[in-house]
N, C-alpha and C positions, 0 to 999 in steps of 0.2 A: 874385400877391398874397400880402402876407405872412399872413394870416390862413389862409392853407391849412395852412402849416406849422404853426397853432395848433391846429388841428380834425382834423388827418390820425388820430392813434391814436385819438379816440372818434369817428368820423364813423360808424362799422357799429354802433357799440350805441347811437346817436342816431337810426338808421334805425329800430333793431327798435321803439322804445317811441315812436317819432312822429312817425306817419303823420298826413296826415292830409286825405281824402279830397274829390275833385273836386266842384266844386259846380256846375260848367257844364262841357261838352265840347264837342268835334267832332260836326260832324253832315256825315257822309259821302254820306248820298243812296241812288241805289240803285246798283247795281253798276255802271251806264257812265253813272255823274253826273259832269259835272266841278262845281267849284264855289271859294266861299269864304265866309269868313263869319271874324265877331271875336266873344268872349267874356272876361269877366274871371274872375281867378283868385286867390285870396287864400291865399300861401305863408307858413305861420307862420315864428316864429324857430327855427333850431337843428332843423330839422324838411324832410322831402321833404311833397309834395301828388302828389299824383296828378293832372297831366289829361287823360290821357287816352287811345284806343289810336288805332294807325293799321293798317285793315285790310290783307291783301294785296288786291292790284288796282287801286293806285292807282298816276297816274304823275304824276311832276315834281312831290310835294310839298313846302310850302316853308312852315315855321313860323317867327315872330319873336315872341319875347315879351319885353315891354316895359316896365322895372317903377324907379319911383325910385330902390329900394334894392338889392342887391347879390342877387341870386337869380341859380342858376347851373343848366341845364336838362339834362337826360340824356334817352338814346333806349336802349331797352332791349330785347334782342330777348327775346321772350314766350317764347318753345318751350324757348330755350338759357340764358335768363339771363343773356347776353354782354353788356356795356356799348360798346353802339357807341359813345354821346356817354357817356363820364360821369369825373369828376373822382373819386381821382386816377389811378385803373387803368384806363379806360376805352381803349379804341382811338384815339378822339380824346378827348385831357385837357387839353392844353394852352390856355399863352394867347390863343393868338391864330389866325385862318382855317387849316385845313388839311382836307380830305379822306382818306378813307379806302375803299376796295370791301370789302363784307362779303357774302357769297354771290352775287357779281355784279353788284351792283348801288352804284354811288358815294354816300356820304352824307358832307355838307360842312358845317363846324359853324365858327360866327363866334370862338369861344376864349371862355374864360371871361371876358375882360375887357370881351366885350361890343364898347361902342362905342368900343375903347380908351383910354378917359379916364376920372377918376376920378369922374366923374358920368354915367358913362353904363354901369356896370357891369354893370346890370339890362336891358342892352339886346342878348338874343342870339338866334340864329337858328340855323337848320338849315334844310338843303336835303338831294333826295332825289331825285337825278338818275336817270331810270328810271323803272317798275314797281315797288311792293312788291311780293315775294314772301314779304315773311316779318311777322307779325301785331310790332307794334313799340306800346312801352308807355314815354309822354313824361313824364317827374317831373320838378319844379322845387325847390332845395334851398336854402331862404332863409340868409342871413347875417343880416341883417334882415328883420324880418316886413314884410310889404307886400303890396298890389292889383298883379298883374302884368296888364296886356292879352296877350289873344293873339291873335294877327292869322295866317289862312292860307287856302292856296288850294290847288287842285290839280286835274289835267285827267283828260280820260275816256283808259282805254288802248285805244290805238287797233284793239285786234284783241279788243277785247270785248264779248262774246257770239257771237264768232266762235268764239273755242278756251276750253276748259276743262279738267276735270275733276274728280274727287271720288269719296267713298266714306263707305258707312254702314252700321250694324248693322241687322237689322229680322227680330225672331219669327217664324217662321210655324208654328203650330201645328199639331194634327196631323188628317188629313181634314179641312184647311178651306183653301181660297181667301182670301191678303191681297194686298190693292192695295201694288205697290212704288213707284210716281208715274207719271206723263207724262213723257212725250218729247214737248219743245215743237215748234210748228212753227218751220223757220227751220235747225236744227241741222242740220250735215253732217258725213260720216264719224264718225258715232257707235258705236261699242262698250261693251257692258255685259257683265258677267263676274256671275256669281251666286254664291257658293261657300258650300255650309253647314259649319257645324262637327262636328266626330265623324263625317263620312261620313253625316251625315243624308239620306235621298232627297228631293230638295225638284225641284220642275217650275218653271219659267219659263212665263208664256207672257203673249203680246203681242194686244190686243186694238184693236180702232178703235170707241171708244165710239160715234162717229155711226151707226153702224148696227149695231153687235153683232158685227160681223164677226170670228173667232174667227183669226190669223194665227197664231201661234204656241200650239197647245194640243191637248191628248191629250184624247178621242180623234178629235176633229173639226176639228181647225184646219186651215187650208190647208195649214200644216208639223206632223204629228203624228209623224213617224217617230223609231226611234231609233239613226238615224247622220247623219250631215249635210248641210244639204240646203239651197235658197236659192229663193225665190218673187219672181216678179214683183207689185208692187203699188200701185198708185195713182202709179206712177212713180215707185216706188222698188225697190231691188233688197235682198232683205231674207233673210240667212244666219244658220241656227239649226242649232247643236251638234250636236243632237239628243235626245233625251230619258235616253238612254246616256254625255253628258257629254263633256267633253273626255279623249282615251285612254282611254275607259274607265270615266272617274271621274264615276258616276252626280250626287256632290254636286259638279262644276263645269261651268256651262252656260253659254253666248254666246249672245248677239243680235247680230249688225251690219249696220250701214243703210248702205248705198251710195248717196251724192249728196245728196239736202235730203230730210230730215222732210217730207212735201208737207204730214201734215196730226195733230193732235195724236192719238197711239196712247196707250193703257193697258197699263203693263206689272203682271202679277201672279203671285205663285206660290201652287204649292199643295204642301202639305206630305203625302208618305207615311209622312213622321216628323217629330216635332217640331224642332225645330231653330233657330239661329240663324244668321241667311246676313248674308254678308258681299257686301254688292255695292260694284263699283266700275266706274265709266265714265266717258269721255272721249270729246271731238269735236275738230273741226276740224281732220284731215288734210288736209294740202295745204292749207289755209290760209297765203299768202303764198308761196306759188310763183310762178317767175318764168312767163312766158306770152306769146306772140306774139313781137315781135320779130325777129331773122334768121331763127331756125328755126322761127319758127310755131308757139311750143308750145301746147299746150290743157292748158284746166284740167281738174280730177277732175268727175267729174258736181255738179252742185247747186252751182260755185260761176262766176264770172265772171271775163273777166279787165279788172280797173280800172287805176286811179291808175298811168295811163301815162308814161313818162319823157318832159319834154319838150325839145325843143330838140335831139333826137339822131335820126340816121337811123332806120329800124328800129329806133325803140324800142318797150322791151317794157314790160310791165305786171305786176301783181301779182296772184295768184288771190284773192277775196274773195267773201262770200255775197251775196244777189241785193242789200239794202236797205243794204247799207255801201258808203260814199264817205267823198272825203278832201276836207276844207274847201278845197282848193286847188281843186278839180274838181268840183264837184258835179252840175252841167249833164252833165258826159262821164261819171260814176261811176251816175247813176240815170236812165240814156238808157232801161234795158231794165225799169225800174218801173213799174207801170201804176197809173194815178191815174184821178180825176175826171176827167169831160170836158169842162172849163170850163179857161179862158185862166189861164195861172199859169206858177211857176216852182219848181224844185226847190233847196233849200238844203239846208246838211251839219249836223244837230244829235248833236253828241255819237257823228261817225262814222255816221250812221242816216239815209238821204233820206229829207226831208220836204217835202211838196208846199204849198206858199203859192198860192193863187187872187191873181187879182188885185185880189178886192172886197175882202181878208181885210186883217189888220193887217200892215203890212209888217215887214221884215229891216231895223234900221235899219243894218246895214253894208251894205246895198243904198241909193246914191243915184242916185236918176233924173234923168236928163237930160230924156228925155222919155217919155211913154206911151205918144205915138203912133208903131205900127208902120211905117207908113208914112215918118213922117219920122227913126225911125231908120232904116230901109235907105240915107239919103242922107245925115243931118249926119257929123260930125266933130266928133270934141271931147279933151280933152286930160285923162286924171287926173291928181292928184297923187300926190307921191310914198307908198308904203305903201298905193296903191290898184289896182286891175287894173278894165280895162273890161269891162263884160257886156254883154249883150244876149239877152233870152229874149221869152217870151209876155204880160208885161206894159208891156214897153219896153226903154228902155236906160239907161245909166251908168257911174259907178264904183261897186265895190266894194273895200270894205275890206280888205284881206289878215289870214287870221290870223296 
C-alpha cells in the first residue's frame, strides 16, 4: 500500500506519544480451557491500541480482526520485543499470507492487505500453529480510526496438566517455619530443587496435611537424616537430598516423587538463617512414551498406557496420567477410571475423562440410535460421514468426530 511509504520515517515517534489502551480483551480460561469468544475494539487514527496478550499454553490459536477502515495488526513477543507480525521490520511484514517459525513454533499472518482488496483492508488474521511457548502481546495500528471486531478461538494442549514447570522467590525468615504450596494430586515425576541465596541454611520438608504426618522434616520426619535417602509412602516412592544438601551444599535440597502424587502433600521450609530461596520444579517425566506394542513396553509408575495406534498390528500407545484421553478414544482412554455406579458413559473434555450417567444431560456429539441395550447388541445402522459409531452403557449411535 502506498501509504506505508508515507508513514515509514515517523511510524516509531507516533508509537511513543499514542498509545492507546485496550478496552476489551481475551478471555483465556484456565489453563486446559479451550475456547472462543468475539470482542470489539476501537483503534484511533495514526496511533497502535493495545488488545491484548496471548498466554504461554495455548494451542492452534487463531485471531481475525475485522474492521471497515484500513488497521494493520502486530504479534509481539513480550520477553524479546521481537516483532513476529508487524509492519515494516517485522518477521512477517509483508502484503500478503506468509508464515514464519519463531522459537519453534509456526505463526501465519493474512499480509497487511487483509482481504486483498481495497475494501477489505481492515480484514486480518493470524494463526498459531502449535502451543505458545512464549507470552505474545497483539496491537492494532490504525490508518483510519475505527471499531475493529475481533473474533478468536483456540484448543486445550493436549499434555496439559500432565507436564510443566516453573519457579519462584519466597522469604523464609529466620527460626520460623513457611508454607512453600501443595503438591496437587494427579502430578507425576515431580522434582523440586530449593536453593537459598548467600548460602543461607534453609530445611525443606514435606508434610501430609490430612493427618500431620511429618515426611520430610528434622528431627522427626520419616526422612530426617543428613545424606540421602528415599521412603515408601502412600504409594509413592518419595527421594530427599538430605538435610546436608546436594554435595554438600547445605543451601541446595531435592524432593522427588516417583509415579502419581496419590494425595495432596504440604511442602515447607524452615529457615536457620534468614534467607531468600529460590525454588524450582517440574513434572511429567515420561509423559508420552511410547508403551506396549512389539516390545511390550511399560510405562513409569503413576502413568497409563492410552491413545492406542489404530489399524496396525501390534500397535503401541502412549504413556499418559490415569484421567487423560484423547477425544478420539475416550471409551479405551478411561477404561481404568473409576466412577459412579449407575449406567453411563465416559466422554473426552478438554483431554480429562468425564463420566455422563445416563439420566444426566447428554453429549450432543453423542446421537442415539437407540437406548435400549438389548436392541443394540442386534440392530445395524449406518453413520454418516465425519461421524464414528459408539456403543456404551446408555445405548448406541453415531458420534461426531472431533
Amino acid at each position: 500500500m502506498s501509504i506505508r511509504g508515507t508513514v515509514a520515517c515517523v511510524l516509531f515517534a507516533i508509537t511513543l506519544i499514542a498509545m492507546s489502551p485496550a478496552e476489551a480483551s481475551f478471555e483465556w480460561g484456565s489453563d486446559c480451557s479451550s475456547g472462543e469468544g468475539t470482542f470489539e475494539q476501537y483503534v484511533p487514527h495514526e496511533a497502535f491500541s493495545e488488545v491484548g496478550t496471548i498466554p504461554t499454553g495455548k494451542a492452534d490459536v487463531t485471531i481475525a480482526l475485522t474492521a471497515d477502515s484500513d488497521v494493520d495488526i502486530q504479534l509481539i513477543d513480550a520477553a524479546t520485543g521481537v516483532g513476529i507480525v508487524a509492519w515494516p521490520s517485522g518477521q512477517l511484514s509483508g502484503p500478503s499470507e506468509a508464515c514464519t517459525t519463531w522459537n519453534g513454533v509456526e505463526y501465519c499472518y493474512s499480509g497487511y492487505n487483509g482481504g486483498q482488496t481495497s475494501g477489505t483492508y481492515g480484514n486480518e488474521w493470524i494463526e498459531i500453529h502449535g502451543v505458545t511457548n512464549r507470552e505474545l502481546i497483539m496491537r492494532a495500528y490504525g490508518y483510519a480510526a475505527g471499531d475493529a471486531d475481533v473474533a478468536y478461538s483456540f484448543e486445550t494442549t493436549p499434555t496439559c496438566g500432565e507436564i510443566g514447570d516453573g519457579s519462584f522467590e519466597q522469604w523464609i525468615p529466620q527460626n520460623a517455619t513457611t508454607d512453600i504450596g501443595t503438591l496437587e494430586f494427579g502430578l507425576t515425576g515431580l522434582t523440586i530443587e530449593l536453593g537459598a541465596e548467600g548460602g543461607a541454611d534453609v530445611d525443606v520438608q514435606l508434610i501430609d496435611p490430612a493427618d500431620g504426618t511429618e515426611i520430610v522434616a528434622w528431627p522427626n520426619g520419616l526422612m530426617s537424616g543428613s545424606d540421602a535417602q528415599e521412603v515408601e509412602y502412600r504409594g509413592m516412592t518419595i527421594a530427599y537430598s538430605g538435610y546436608n544438601g546436594i554435595n554438600g551444599n547445605w543451601d541446595h535440597e531435592t524432593i522427588e516423587i516417583e509415579g502419581q502424587v496419590t494425595r495432596p502433600l504440604l511442602m515447607r521450609a524452615f529457615g536457620y538463617q534468614a534467607g531468600q530461596a529460590d525454588v524450582t520444579y517440574d513434572w511429567g517425566a515420561n509423559v508420552g512414551a511410547t508403551c506396549m506394542g512389539i516390545a511390550a513396553l511399560q510405562c513409569a509408575d503413576g502413568l497409563w498406557c492410552k491413545e492406542f495406534q489404530v489399524g496396525v498390528a501390534d500397535g503401541a500407545g502412549q504413556c499418559h496420567t490415569e484421567l487423560w484421553c484423547s477425544p478420539s478414544s475416550p471409551a479405551a482412554d478411561c477404561g481404568n477410571v473409576m466412577h459412579i455406579a449407575v449406567p453411563g458413559y465416559f466422554r473426552c473434555v478438554d483431554y480429562r475423562c468425564s463420566y455422563n450417567t445416563c439420566d444426566a444431560a447428554g453429549d450432543p456429539s453423542y446421537n442415539f440410535v437407540s437406548t435400549d441395550l438389548d436392541q443394540c447388541s442386534r440392530i445395524r445402522f449406518a453413520c454418516a460421514e465425519g461421524q464414528a459409531p459408539f456403543s456404551n452403557g446408555c445405548g448406541c449411535g453415531c458420534r461426531d468426530l472431533p
